[in-house]
C-alpha positions as CSV (number, residue, x, y, z in Angstrom):
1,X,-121.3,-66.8,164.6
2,X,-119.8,-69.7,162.5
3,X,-118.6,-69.5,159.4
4,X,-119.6,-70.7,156.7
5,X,-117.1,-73.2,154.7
6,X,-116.7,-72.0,150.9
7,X,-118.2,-74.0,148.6
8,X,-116.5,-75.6,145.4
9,X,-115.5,-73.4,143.1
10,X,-117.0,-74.1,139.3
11,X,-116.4,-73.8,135.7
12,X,-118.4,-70.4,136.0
13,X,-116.9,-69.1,138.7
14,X,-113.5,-69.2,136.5
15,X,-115.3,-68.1,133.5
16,X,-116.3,-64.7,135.4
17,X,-112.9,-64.4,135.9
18,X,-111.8,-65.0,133.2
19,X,-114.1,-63.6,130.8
20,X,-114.8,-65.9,128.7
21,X,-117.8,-68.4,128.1
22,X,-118.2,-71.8,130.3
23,X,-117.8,-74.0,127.3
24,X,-114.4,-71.9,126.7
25,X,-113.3,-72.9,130.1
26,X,-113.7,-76.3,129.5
27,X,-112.3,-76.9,126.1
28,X,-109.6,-75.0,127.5
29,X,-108.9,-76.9,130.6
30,X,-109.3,-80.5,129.2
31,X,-106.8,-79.3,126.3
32,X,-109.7,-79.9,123.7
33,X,-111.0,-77.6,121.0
34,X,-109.7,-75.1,118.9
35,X,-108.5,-71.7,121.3
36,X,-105.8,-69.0,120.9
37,X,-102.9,-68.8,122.6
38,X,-104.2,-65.9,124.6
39,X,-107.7,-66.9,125.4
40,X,-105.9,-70.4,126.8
41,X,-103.2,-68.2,128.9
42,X,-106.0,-65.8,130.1
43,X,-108.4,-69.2,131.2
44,X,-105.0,-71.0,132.7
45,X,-103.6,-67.9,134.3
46,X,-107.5,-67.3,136.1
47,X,-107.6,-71.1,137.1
48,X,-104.8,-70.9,138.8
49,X,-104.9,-67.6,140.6
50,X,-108.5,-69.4,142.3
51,X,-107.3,-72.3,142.8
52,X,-109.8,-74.2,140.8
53,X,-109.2,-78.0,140.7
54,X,-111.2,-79.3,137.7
55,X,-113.7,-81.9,139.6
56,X,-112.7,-85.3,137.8
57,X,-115.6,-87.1,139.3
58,X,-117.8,-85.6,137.5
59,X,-115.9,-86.5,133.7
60,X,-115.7,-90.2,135.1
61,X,-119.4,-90.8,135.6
62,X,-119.7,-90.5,131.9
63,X,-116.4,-92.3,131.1
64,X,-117.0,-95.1,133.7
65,X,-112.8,-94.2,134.7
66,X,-110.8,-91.9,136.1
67,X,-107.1,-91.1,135.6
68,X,-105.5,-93.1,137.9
69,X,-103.5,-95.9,137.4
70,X,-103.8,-98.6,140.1
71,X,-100.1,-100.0,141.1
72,X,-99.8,-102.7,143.5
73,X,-97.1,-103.8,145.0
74,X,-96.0,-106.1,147.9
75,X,-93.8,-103.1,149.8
76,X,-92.0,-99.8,149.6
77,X,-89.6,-100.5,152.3
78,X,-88.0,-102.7,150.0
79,X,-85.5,-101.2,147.9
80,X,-86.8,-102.4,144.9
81,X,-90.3,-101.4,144.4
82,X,-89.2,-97.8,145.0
83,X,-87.2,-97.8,141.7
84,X,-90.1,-99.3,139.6
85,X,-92.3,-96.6,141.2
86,X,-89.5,-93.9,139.7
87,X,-89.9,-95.9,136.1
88,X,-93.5,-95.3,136.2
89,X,-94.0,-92.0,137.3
90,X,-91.0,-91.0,134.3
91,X,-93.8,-92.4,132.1
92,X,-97.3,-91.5,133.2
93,X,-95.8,-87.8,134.3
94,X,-96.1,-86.6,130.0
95,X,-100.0,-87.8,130.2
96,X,-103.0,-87.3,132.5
97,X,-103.0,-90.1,134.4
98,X,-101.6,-90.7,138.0
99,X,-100.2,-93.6,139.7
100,X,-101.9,-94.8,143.2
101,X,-100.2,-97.3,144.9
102,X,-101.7,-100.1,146.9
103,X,-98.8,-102.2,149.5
104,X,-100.1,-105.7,149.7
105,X,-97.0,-107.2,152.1
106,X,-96.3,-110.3,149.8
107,X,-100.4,-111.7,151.7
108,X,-102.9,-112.9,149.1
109,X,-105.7,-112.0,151.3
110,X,-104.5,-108.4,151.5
111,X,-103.6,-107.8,147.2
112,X,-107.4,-109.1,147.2
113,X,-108.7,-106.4,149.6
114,X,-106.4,-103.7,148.2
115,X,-107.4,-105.1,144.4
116,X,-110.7,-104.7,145.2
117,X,-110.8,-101.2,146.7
118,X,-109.0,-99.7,143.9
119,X,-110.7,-101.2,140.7
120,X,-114.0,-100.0,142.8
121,X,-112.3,-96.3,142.1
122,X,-113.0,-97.7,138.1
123,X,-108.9,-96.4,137.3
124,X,-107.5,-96.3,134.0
125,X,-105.2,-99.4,134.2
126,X,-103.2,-101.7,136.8
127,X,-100.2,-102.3,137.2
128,X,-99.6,-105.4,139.7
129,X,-96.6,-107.2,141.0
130,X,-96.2,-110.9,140.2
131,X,-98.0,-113.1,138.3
132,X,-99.1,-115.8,140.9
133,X,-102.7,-115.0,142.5
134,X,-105.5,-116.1,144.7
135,X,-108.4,-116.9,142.2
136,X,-110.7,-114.5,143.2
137,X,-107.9,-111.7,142.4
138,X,-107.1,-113.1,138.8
139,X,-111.3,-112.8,138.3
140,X,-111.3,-109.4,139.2
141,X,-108.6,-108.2,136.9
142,X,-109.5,-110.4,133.5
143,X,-113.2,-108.7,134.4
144,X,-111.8,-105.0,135.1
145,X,-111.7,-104.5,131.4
146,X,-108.5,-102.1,131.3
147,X,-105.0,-102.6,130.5
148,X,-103.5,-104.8,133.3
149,X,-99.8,-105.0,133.2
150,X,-98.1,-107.9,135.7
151,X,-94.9,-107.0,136.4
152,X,-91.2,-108.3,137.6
153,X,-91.7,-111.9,136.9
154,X,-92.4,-113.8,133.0
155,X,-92.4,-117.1,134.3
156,X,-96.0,-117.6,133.7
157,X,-98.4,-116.9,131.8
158,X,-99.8,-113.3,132.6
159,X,-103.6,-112.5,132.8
160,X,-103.2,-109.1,130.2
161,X,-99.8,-108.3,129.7
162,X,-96.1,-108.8,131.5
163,X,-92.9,-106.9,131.8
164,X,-90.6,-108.4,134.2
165,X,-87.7,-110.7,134.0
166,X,-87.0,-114.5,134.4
167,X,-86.0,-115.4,138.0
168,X,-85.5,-118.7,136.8
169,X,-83.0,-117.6,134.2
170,X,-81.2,-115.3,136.4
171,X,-80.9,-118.0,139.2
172,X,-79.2,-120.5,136.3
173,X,-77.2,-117.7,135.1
174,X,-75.5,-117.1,138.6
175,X,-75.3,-120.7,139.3
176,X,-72.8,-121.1,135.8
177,X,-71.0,-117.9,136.9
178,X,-70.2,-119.3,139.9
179,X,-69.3,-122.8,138.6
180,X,-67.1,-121.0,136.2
181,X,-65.4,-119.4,139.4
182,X,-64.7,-122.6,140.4
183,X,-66.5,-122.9,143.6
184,X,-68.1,-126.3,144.7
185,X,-69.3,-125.7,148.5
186,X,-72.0,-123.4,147.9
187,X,-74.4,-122.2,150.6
188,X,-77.8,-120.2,149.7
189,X,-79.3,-117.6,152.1
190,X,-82.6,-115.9,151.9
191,X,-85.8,-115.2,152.3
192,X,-88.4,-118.0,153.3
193,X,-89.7,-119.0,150.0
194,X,-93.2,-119.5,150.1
195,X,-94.6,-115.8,150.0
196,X,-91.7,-114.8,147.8
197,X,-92.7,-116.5,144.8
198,X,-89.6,-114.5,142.9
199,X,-86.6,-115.4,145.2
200,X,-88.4,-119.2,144.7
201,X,-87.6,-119.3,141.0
202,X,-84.6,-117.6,141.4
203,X,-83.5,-120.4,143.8
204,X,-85.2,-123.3,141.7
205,X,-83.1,-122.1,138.7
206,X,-79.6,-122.2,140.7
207,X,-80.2,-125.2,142.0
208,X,-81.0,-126.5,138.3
209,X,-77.3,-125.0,137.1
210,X,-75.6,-126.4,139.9
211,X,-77.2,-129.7,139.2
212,X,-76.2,-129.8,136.1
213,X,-73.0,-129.3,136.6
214,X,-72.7,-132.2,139.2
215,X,-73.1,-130.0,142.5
216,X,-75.8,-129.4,145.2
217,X,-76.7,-127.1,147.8
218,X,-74.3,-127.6,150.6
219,X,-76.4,-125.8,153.1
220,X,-79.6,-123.3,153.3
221,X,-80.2,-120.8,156.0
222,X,-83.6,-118.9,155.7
223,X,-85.2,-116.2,157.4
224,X,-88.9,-114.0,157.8
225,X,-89.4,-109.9,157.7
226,X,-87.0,-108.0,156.7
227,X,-84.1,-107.4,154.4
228,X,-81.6,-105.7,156.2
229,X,-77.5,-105.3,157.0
230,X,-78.1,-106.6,160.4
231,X,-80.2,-109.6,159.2
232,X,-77.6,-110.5,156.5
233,X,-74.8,-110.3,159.1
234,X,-76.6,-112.7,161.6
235,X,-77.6,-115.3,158.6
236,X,-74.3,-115.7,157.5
237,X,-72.7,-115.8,160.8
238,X,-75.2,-118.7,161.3
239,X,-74.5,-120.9,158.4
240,X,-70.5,-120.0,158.9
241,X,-70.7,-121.9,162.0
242,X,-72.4,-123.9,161.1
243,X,-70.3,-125.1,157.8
244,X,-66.9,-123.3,158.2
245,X,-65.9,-125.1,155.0
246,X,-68.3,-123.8,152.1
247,X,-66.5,-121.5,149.4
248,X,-69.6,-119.5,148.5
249,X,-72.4,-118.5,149.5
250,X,-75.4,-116.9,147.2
251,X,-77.6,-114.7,148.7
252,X,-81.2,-114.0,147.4
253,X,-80.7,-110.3,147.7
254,X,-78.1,-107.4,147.8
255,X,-79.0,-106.0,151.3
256,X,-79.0,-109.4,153.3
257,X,-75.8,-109.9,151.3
258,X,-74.1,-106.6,152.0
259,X,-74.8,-107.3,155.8
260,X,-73.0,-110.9,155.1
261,X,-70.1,-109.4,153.0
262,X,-69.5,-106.6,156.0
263,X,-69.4,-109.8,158.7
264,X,-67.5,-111.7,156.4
265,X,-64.6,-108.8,156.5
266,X,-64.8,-108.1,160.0
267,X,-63.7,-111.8,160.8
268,X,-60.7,-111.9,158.1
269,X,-62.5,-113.7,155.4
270,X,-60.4,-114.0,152.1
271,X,-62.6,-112.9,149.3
272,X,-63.0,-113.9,147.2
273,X,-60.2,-116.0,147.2
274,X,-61.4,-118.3,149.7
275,X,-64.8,-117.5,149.7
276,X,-67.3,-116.1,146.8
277,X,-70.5,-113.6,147.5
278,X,-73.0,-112.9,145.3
279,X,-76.2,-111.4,145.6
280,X,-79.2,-109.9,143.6
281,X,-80.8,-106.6,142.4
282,X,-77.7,-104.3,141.9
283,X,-79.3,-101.9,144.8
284,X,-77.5,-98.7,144.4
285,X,-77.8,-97.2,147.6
286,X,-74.3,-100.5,148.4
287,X,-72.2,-98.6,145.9
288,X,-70.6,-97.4,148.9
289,X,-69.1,-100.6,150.4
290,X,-65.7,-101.2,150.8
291,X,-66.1,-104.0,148.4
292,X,-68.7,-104.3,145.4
293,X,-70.8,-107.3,145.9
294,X,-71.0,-109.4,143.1
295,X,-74.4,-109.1,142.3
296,X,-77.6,-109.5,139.2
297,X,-79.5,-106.3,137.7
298,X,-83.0,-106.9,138.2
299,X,-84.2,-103.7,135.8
300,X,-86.3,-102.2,138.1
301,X,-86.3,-98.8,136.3
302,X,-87.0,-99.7,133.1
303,X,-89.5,-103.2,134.4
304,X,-91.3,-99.6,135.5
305,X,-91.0,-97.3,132.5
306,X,-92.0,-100.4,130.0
307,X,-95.4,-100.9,132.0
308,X,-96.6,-97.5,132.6
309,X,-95.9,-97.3,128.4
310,X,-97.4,-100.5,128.1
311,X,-100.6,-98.8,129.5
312,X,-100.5,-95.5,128.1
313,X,-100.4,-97.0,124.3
314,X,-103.1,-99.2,124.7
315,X,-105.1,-96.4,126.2
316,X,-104.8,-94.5,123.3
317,X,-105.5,-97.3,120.5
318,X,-108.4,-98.1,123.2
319,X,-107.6,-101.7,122.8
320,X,-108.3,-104.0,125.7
321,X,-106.9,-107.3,124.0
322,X,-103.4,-107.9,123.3
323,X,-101.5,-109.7,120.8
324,X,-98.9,-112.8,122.2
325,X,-95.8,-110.0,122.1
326,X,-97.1,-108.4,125.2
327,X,-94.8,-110.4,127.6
328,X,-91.4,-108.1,128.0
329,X,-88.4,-109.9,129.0
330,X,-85.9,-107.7,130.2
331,X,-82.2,-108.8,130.2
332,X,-79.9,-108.8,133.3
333,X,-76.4,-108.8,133.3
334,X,-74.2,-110.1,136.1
335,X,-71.4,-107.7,137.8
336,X,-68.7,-109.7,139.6
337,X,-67.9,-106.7,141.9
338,X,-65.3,-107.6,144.4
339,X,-66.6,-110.7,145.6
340,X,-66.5,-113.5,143.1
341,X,-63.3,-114.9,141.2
342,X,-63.4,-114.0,137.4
């Protein structure tokens, strides 16, 4: 004979159990209402010894949302997203709602699939990554009526609100630091430009600050998928040979730098004496080089923390319209590290 699958269990079910009335229950499991102390422990203590999960579905038919807050991001393999993820769920942990994450992998046609999928869910809020995006995406959100929060860039203007930083200002920023240093031969490495609107700005800013002070790029090298040691080692051992005589080289992020920085030492390099490194997003997990790469804080963390907020506050003043302060621009500071003269 087969057997039967149990059904849901139900407000009553945990009422029974509990001995108290349905309407107790529920006050007592959405926190509302006036209970004791002992009534709520006897409902909580019953919940859980059933496993009851409260069915949310049925609160968001009325509501027209449900607790979750959509976050989209272009990947999770890259080191930085997972830190923004830990700033958001520091947040949105104290309340109700949940993050759900959506991986877009820096494609326009792909944020608009996973855009569309998730605002179906009707969440709370979204969080997305960026501000540049395909028309149909930007329609979707200014007509989602919740809280959307772009985040990791302000050059722009942002659809809702923005907490990020400017890549163009960080880019300038390194680009005098490294003037300063006095190095003239400069070489840029990174990731192809067109999908990662970010590193673009970063690179358009240097380039301004370099200009400015009477020097250009000596050389590019540029790669596709993939930000790791190994790539960063065969990058720089490509534009080496290729130039032998430039005196610095930026790189567009920590890891492909790291990789450059460990080739760089295995052939005898003097740096930063002879040679300058610098890279960007003051990735933790390289504290552990031989050398400290000079490198940019990209406040991931807190780019995180600031959003979820962002969301939570205007959830609970139930305001969908913010004022002109709702772009956050987070500071970075350089580190020198090891690799760059003072």
């Amino acid at each position: 004979m087969k057997k039967q699958p149990p059904r849901p269990l139900t407000l009553r079910d945990v009422s029974e159990a509990s001995g108290v009335s349905e309407m107790t229950v529920s006050r007592v499991l959405r926190n509302r209402g006036d209970v004791s102390v002992a009534t709520r422990e006897k409902v909580l203590n019953a919940a859980k010894q059933m496993g009851y999960v409260p069915n949310k579905i049925a609160g968001a038919l009325a509501s027209q949302r449900v607790n979750l807050v959509a976050v989209i991001i272009p990947s999770m393999s890259n080191m930085v997203f997972p830190e923004v993820m830990t700033g958001i769920n520091r947040v949105l942990e104290t309340s109700s709602l949940q993050p759900v994450v959506g991986i877009t992998d820096y494609l326009p046609e792909k944020e608009e699939k996973v855009l569309y999928e998730m605002l179906s869910w009707r969440p709370s809020g979204v969080i997305i990554a960026g501000l540049e995006h395909s028309d149909p995406c930007r329609a979707m959100l200014r007509a989602a009526g919740i809280p959307v929060v772009e985040i990791m860039d302000t050059d722009g203007t942002p659809i809702d609100a923005a907490v990020g930083i400017s890549h163009r200002r960080a880019g300038r920023e390194m680009g005098r630091a490294i003037l300063r240093a006095g190095y003239r031969k400069i070489g840029f490495l990174g990731t192809t430009l067109g999908a990662d609107h970010r590193a673009r700005k970063r690179f358009e800013g240097f380039t301004e600050a370099l200009a400015k002070g009477g020097v250009e790029i000596a050389e590019t090298e540029f790669y596709s998928k993939g930000s790791a040691l190994g790539k960063g080692r065969e990058i720089t051992q490509t534009i080496m040979t290729r130039r032998p005589d430039l005196d610095c080289l930026y790189f567009s992020n920590d890891m492909i730098g790291a990789g450059g920085l460990l080739w760089m030492m295995e052939q005898g390099y003097d740096i930063p004496g002879k040679v300058g490194l610098a890279g960007f997003n003051d990735v933790q997990l390289l504290q552990g080089l031989p050398r400290k790469l000079a490198t940019m804080d990209s406040c991931r963390e807190e780019i995180g923390s600031r959003a979820a907020q962002i969301i939570l506050d205007r959830l609970e003043r139930d305001e969908m319209v913010v004022e002109d302060t709702s772009k956050v621009e987070l500071s970075p500071k350089i580190s020198f590290g090891d690799t760059l003269r003072m």
